[in-house]
N, C-alpha and C positions, 0 to 999 in steps of 0.2 A: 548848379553843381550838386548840391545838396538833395534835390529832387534826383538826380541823376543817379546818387547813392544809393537813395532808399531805394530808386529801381533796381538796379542790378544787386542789391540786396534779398530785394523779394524775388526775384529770377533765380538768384542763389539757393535760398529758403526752397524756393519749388522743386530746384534740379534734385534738392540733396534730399530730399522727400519722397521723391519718385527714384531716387538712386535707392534710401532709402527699404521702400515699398519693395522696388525690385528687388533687393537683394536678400528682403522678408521671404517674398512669393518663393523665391528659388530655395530660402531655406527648406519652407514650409512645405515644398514641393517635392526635395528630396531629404526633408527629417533631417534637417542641419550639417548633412553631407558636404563638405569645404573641399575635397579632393586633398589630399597630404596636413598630418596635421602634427604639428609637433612642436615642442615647448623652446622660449629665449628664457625663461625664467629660473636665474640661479638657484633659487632656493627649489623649483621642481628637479632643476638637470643634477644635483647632487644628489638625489635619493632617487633617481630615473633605475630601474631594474629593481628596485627594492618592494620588499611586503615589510609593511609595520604595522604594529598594534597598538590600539588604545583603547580607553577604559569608559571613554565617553563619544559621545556621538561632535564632527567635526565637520562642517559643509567640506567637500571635497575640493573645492576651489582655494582652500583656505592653504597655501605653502605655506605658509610663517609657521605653523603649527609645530611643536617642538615635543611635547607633555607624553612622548609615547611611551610604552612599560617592554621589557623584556622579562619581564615573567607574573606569574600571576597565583593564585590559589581557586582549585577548582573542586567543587562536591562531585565525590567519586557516583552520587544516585544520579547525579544529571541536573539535578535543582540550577539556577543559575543563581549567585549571590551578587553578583557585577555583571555588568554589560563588557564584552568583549568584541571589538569590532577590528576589522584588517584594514589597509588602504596601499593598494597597489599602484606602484609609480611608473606610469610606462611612457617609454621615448615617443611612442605614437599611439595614434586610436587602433583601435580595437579593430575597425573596419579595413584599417592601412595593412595590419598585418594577417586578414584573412585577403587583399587583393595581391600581398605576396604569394600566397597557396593557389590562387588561382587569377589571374591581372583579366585574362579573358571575360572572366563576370563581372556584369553588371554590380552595383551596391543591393538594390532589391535581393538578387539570387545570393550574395553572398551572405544577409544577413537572413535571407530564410534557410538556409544551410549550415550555417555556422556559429561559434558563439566561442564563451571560455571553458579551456580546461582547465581541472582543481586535481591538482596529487597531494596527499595527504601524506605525509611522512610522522612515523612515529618514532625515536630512537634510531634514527637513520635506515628505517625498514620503512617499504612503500606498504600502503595501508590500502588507498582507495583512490581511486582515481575515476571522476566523473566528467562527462563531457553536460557543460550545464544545458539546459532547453534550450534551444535556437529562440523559441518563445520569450525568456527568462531577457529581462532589461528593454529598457526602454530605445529605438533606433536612434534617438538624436544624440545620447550619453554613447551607444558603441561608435557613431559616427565622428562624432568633436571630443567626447571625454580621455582625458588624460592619467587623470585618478580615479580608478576602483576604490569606493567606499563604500562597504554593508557590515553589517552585524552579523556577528555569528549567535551569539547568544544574549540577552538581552532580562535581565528581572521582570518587567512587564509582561514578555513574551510578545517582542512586535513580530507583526504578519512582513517578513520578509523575502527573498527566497534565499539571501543568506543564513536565514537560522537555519531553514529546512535544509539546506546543503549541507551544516553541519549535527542536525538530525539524524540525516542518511549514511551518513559518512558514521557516526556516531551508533545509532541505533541498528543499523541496517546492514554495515560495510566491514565492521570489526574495529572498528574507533572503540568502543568501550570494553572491547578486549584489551587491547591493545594500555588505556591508560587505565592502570588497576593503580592503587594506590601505592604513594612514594610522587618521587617527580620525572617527569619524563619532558623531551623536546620534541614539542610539536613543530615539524616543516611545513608549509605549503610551497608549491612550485604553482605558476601562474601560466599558460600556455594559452594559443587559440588550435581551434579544428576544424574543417572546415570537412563537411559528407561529397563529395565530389562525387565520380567516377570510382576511385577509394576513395577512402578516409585518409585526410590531410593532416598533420599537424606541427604547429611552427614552433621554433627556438623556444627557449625559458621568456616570456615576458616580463616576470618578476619573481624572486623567490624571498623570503623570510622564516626566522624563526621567533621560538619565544617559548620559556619554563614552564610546565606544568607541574604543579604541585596538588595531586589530588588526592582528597583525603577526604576521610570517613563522614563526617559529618554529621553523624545519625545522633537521633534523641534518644534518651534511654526509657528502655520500656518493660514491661511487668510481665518478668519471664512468664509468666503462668497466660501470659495473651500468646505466646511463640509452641510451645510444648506441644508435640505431635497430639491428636486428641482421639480419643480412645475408639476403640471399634464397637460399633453396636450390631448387635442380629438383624435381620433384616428379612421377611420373606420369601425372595426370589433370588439371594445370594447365601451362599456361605460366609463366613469370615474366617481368613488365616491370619493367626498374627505371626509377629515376628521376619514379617517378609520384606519390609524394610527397615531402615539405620535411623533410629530416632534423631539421631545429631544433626543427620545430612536434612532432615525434612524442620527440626528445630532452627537450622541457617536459615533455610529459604522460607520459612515464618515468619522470619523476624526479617528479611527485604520485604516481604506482603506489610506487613502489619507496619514498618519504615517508610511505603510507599517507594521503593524501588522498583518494584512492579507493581503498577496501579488498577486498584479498582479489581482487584481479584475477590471472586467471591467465592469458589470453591475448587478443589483437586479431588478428583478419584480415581485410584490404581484398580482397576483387577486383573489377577493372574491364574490363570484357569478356573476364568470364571470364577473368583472366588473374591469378596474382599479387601483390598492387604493397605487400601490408604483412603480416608475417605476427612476432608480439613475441610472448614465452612470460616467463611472473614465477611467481615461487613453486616453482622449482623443478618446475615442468612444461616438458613439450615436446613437440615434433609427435606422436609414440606416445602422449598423457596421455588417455585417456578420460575424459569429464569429465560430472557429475551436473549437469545445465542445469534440474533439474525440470519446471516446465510447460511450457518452449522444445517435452516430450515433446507436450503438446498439437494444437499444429498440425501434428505429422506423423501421430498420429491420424488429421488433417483428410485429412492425403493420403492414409490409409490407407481412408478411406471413401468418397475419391473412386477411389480405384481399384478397391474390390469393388463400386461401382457400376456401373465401365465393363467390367468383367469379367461384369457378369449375375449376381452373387451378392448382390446388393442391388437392388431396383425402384428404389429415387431418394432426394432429400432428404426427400420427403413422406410415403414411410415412416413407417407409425405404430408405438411400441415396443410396442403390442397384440399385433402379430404374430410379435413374439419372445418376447412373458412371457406366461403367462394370470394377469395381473394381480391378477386377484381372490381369489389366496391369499394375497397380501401385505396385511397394514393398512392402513388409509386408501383402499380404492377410491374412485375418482370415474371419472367421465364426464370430468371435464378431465384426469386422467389417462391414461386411454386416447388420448386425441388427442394427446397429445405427439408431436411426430415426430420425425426426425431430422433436422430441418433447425433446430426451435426447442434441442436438442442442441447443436448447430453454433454455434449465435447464443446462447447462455444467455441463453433467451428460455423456459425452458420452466415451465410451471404448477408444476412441483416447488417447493413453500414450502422453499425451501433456499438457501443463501448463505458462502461462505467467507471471508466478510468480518467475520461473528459467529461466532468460536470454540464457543462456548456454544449457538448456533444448532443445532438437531437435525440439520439438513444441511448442517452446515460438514464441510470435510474433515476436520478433526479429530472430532470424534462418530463419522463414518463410518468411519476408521482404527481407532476406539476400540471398534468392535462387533464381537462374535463374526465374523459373514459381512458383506462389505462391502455386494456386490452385492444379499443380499436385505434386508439395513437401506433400501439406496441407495430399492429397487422399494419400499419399504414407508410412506414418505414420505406425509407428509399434501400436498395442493395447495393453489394459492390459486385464492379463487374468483373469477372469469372477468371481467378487468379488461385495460385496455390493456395490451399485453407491456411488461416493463419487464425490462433486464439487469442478470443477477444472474452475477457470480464462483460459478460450482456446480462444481468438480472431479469431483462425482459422476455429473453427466451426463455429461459425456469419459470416465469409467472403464466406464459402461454401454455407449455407442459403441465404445471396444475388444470391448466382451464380447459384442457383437451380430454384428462382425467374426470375432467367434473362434467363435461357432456357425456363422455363413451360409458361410465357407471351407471347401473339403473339409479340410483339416488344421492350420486354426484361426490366429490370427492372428499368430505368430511365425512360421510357414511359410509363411501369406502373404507376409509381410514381406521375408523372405528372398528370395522368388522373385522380389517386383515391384516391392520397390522395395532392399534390402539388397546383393542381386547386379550387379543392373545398375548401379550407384553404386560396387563394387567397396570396400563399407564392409564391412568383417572382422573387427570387433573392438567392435562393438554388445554392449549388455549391456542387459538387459529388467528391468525392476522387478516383482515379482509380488506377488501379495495371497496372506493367509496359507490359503489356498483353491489357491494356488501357480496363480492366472490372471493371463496376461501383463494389467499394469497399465496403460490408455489414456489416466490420469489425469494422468502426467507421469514420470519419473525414469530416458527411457529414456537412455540413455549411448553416446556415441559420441566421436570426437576434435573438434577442432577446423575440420580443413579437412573431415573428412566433414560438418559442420554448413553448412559453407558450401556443401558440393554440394546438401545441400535447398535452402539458398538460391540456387542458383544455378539449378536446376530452376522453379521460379516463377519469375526472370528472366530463362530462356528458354520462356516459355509454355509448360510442361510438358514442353519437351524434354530427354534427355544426349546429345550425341555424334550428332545427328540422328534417334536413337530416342524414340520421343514414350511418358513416362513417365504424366504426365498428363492428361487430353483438356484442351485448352484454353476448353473449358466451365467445368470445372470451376474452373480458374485466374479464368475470370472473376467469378465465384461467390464465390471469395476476397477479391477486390478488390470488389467490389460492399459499401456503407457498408447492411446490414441495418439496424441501430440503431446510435443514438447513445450514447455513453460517460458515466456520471455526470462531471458538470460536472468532479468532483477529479481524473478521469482525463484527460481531454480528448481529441479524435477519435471515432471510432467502430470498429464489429466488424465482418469478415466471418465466413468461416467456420474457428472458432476463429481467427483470425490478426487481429491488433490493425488498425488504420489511423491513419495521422496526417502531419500533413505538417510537412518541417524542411527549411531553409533551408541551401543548397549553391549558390556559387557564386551569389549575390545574385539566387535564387529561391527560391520555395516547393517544393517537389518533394513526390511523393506518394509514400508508405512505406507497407509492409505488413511489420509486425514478429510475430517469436515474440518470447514473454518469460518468462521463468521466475525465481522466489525466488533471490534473492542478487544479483543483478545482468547474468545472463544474455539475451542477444539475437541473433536473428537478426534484420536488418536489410533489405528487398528494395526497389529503387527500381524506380518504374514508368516511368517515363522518363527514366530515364538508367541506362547500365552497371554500376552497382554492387551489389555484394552489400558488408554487413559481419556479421563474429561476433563478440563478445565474453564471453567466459567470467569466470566469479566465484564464490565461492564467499562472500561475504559475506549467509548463509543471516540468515531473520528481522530484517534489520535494517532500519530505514528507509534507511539509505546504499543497502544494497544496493538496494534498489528505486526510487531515483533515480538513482544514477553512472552506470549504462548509458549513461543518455540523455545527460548530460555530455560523455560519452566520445566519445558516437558524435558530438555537436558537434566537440570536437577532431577528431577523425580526420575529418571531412569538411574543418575549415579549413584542412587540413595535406595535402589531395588538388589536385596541380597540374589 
């Protein structure tokens, strides 16, 4: 009998093993997918539709959990002093209520289409509203998870995508508009959406709120570090003073020198050509040649417009067939070959490539990461023949150099020198090169401050320096002509390589054609009105840095008599 026990025990052992096993396999097969999932557990179904917050990190399985805060204290610069974190209680998975918006889809098609939406409410006004990456979380957490739990802001700075959600929302979105100092109530509302046929999106899944109290926080510092700093002569500028409001440029000193805006190294105004604001932080100064990264890009631009007007280039419509024979590199196509230089100009071009995916085979990173840049760049698979749509390619700007530095009799640093370096009387350029040692078209070319403002000031004299005409005034139009529009995140649109967008001076809208470059780099050109602005930064890979610019360049206009 005994014997008989242990068998049917060890028969037990095996069945439950391989019941077990299987019901692994299945997890593991569709990422912990259970079909309907939803909580018996009091301590979840009584906070079920709710967002709460707390000040510490909590496994999300954890209901007992009780320690949450309804309001907090937050540094108006963005610094974080505490970790803030949400945790969203929902009746069902995430997956449950994108097969509401569509029951027809499979789980696969619904979680590559679909994800969470986030509204940001500030004082009961909607702020920003993101539909997060289909990408963003892991399948088996939208499949089985019940509780949303991430951080928003963290002292550490963990790599989350909830910080950056509240980054974007913050830096990007008008979050930091929105909480100036005093206290204010911040909403989230929790939603799913699902890209169907249209765009899908379901009930509140969760909402909450919670106090902000932000406040100043700043250290006190030696007015004489803030003080607008005086104007010197200069060779190839005039100086006017009095053209701007010492107070207003004394405020935004003291957020530079506070680290509100980080890692700024210099601002320069001119106003007819002349000038009127020229501040240096960090220990730079007028001599500092300064790494603007892609700002390198639209002098590129100039640079193709001028071995154009020279007869070393036929035009924008140039196809890169006639500089590569194409067809040794991988991936031939037919839309290949038609690429021109004009779709170049306007990252408009078939190259299935993009800088905006790291991971992307044609993100600059890949491209820097291969043996030879240039024959990876030509080696590119395309996409197949669809309305042009813009894509961020650094690799098409670095081919445009390199097309310049064949068609030249001695390539495109001696171009440079000759036509646009000498006349400009800029001397102290420095060229970034690929490990191939070819001058770089991509961006990291390096010059000072005020030589940055003579490109800019070259576009805002229609191509001229000094009544010598640098560039044909064709081509300047060319520049300013809106090719395509910008994705919605960016806003404006492109000329060639040179951004477009219009900001408000002196209670109008005014038209702008910017360089821009990683960290917070800009040159700034108004089209009708006198101004050029520069701004240097070195606040490299940061979301700050690729918003302050434009901060900046607000201040520095409201502070222009």
């Amino acid at each position: 009998m005994k014997n008989t026990i242990y068998i049917l025990g060890f028969w037990a052992l095996i069945i439950l093993m391989i019941a077990c096993q299987s019901e692994e396999e299945t997890l593991n097969y569709l990422d912990g997918y259970k079909g309907k999932v939803e909580s018996n557990n009091p301590a979840h179904l009584s906070k079920a539709g709710k967002i709460l917050f707390q000040n510490e990190y909590v496994y999300a399985e954890d209901y007992e959990y009780e320690n949450y805060i309804d309001a907090m204290d937050l540094s108006i610069s963005g610094e974080s002093t505490t970790d803030l974190y949400f945790r969203a209680f929902q009746e069902k998975s995430l997956t449950n209520y994108l097969e509401d918006l569509a029951p027809e889809m499979g789980v696969d098609e619904l979680l590559q289409n679909g994800n969470y939406q986030f509204s940001f409410y500030v004082d009961d006004q909607l702020i920003y509203t993101e539909d997060l990456n289909a990408g963003a979380g892991v399948p088996f957490d939208k499949n089985s998870g019940l509780v949303l739990c991430k951080p928003l802001l963290t002292v550490e700075g963990r790599d989350s995508w909830g910080c950056f959600l509240w980054k974007r929302f913050m830096l990007r979105n008008g979050g930091k508009k929105a909480l100036t100092s005093g206290k204010h109530e911040l909403k989230i509302e929790l939603r799913a959406y699902l890209n169907d046929t249209k765009k899908k999106v379901s009930e509140i899944i969760a909402a909450g709120s919670i106090q902000l109290h932000m406040k100043e926080n700043l250290k006190p510092i030696d007015p004489a570090l803030v003080q607008m700093q005086n104007l010197v002569t200069h060779p190839d500028f005039e100086v006017k003073e009095d053209e701007v409001d010492p107070l207003q440029i004394v405020k935004l000193n003291q957020k530079i020198v506070q680290g509100q805006y980080k890692d700024v190294t210099s601002i320069i105004a001119l106003k007819e050509g002349a000038i009127v604001l020229e501040e240096y932080f960090n220990d730079k100064h007028r001599g500092t040649v300064h790494d603007t990264r892609s700002v390198g890009k639209s002098i590129t631009s100039m640079l193709v417009g001028m071995a154009i007007e020279e007869g070393y280039l036929k035009g924008a419509n140039q196809s890169i067939s006639d500089f590569y024979s194409l067809k040794k590199y991988p991936n031939f196509s037919q839309e290949k070959s038609q690429i021109s230089l004009h779709d170049l100009l306007t990252m408009t071009s078939a190259f299935d490539a993009s800088d905006e995916d790291s991971n992307a085979k044609g993100s600059e990173d890949q491209i820097q990461n291969s043996e030879n840049w240039m024959d990876y760049t030509l080696g590119l698979a395309t996409k197949s023949k669809t309305k042009k749509s813009w894509n961020y390619f650094t690799g098409g700007t670095m081919l445009l150099g390199e097309i310049i530095n064949q068609s030249t009799p001695k390539g495109l640093v001696a171009f440079a020198e000759e036509k646009l370096l000498k006349p400009l009387a800029i001397k102290d350029a420095k060229w970034f090169y690929t490990p191939q040692g070819l001058p770089y078209g991509g961006g990291g070319f390096q010059m000072s401050s005020l030589d940055l403002a003579k490109i800019g000031q070259v576009y805002q004299n229609g191509g001229l320096w000094k009544g010598h005409r640098l560039l044909p005034s064709s081509w300047i139009e060319k520049t300013w002509t809106k090719h395509i529009d910008l994705p919605e995140d960016r806003k404006g649109s492109y000329g060639y390589l040179w951004y477009l967008m219009e900001v408000e001076y002196q209670g109008k809208m005014e038209e702008v054609a910017y360089a821009a470059g990683n960290g917070g780099n800009l040159i700034a050109v108004f089209k009708n009105q006198p101004l050029v602005i520069v701004i240097t930064a070195t606040a490299y890979n940061t979301m700050e840095g690729s918003v302050q610019g434009f901060e900046i360049l607000e201040e520095v206009l409201q502070a222009m008599k």
